[in-house]
C-alpha positions as CSV (number, residue, x, y, z in Angstrom):
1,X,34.2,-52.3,116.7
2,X,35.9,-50.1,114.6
3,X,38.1,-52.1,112.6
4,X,34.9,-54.2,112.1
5,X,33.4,-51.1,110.7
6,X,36.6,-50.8,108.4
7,X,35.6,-54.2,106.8
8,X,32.1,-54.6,107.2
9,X,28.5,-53.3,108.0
10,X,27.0,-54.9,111.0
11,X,23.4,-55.0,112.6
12,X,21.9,-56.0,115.7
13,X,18.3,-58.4,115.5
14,X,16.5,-58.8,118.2
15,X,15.3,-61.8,117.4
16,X,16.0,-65.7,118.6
17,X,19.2,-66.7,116.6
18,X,16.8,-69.4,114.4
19,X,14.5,-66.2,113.2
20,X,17.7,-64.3,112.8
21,X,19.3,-66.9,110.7
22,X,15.7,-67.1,108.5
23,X,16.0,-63.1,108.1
24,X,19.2,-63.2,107.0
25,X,18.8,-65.9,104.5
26,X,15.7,-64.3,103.0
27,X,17.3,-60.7,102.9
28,X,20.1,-62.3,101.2
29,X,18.1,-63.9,98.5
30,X,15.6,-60.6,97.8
31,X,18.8,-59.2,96.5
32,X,20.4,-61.9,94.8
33,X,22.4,-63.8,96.7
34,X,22.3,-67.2,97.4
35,X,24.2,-69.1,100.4
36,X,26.7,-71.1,98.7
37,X,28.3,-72.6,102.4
38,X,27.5,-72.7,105.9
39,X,29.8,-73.0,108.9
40,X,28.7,-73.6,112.1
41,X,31.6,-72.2,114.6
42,X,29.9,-73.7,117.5
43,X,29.3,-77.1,115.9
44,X,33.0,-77.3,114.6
45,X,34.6,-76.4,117.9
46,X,32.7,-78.2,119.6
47,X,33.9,-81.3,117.4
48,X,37.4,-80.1,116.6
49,X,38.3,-78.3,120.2
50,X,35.9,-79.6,122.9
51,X,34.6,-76.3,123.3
52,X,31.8,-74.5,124.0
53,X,31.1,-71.4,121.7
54,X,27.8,-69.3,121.6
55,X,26.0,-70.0,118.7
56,X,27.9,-68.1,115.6
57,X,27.4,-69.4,111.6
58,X,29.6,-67.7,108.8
59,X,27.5,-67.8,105.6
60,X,29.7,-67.7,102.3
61,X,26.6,-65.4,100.1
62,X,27.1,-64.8,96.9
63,X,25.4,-63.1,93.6
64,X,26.2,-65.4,90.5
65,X,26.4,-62.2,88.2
66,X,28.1,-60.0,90.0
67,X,30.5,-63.0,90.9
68,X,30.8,-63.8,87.3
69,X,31.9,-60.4,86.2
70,X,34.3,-60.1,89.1
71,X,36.0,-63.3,88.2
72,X,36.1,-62.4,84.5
73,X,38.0,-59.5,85.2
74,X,40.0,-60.5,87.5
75,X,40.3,-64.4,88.1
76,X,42.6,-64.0,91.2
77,X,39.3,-62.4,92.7
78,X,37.9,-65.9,93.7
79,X,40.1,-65.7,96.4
80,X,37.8,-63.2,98.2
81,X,34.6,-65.2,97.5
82,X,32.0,-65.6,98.2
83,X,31.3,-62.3,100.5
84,X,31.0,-64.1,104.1
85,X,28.2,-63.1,106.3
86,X,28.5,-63.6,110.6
87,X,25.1,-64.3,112.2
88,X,26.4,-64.8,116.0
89,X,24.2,-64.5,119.1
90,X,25.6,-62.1,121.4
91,X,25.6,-62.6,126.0
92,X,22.8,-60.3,125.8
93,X,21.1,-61.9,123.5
94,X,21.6,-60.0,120.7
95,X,22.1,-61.3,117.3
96,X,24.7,-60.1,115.5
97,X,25.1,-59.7,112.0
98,X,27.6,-58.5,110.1
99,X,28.1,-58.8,106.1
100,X,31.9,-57.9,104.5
101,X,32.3,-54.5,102.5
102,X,33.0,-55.8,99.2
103,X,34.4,-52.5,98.6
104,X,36.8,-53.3,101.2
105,X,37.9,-57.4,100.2
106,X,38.2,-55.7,96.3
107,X,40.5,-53.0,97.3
108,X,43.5,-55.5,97.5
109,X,43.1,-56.5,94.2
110,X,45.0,-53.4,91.5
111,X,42.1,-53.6,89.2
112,X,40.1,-50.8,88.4
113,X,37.3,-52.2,86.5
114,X,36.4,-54.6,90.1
115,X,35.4,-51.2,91.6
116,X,31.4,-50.6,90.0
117,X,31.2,-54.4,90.4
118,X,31.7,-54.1,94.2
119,X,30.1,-50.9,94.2
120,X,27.1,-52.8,92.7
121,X,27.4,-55.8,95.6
122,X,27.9,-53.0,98.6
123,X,24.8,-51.2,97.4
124,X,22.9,-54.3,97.3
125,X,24.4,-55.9,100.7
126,X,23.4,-52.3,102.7
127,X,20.1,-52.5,101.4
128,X,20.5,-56.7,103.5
129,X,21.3,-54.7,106.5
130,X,18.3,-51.9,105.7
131,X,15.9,-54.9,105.4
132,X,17.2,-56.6,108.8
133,X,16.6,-53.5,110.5
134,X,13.2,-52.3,109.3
């Protein structure tokens, strides 16, 4: 858990994993980000592997302003969107979820201007997590 921490907030629902996914989505969007791409891990190994996987969907969220001022300082940042988003139901029956620090994913990138940009995002991604667990 702690290098999770390191890179991300995380949250547990207890919810069905449908309901969690509706939550998430919604939270998402009442701060201003929109799900760009959806990939079901189960589906895909199922397909791709033959294997069976607990349900698990990575959501690719992103805020087209903030994203726009990110990439117009620093173009190279597209390689760290869209900030990803794990909704995964856990053997208890849990569901995780667990949203990037953009704060984190920015500190690669040697550009100081990035920083109140992914200040901006974090603020508005811990308020995602605040919501969920109200």
């Amino acid at each position: 858990m702690e290098a999770q921490q390191m890179i991300g907030l995380t949250t547990y629902l207890h919810t069905d994993y449908e309901t969690a996914l509706k939550r998430v989505t919604e939270a998402l969007k009442a701060e201003g980000f929109g799900v760009l791409t959806e990939i079901d891990v189960k589906d895909t190994l199922k397909k791709k592997l033959d294997v069976d996987f607990r349900p698990y969907k990575i959501l690719g969220a992103c805020n087209p302003p903030l994203a726009h001022r990110a990439l117009t300082a620093a173009p190279e940042v597209g390689l760290l969107l869209p900030c990803n988003v794990t909704v995964a139901q856990m053997e208890d029956g849990r569901i995780q979820v667990a949203i990037v620090d953009p704060l984190a994913m920015m500190s690669v990138v040697p550009n100081p201007t990035l920083q109140p940009i992914a200040q901006e995002a974090g603020e508005r991604l811990n308020r995602v997590i605040a919501a969920l667990e109200a």
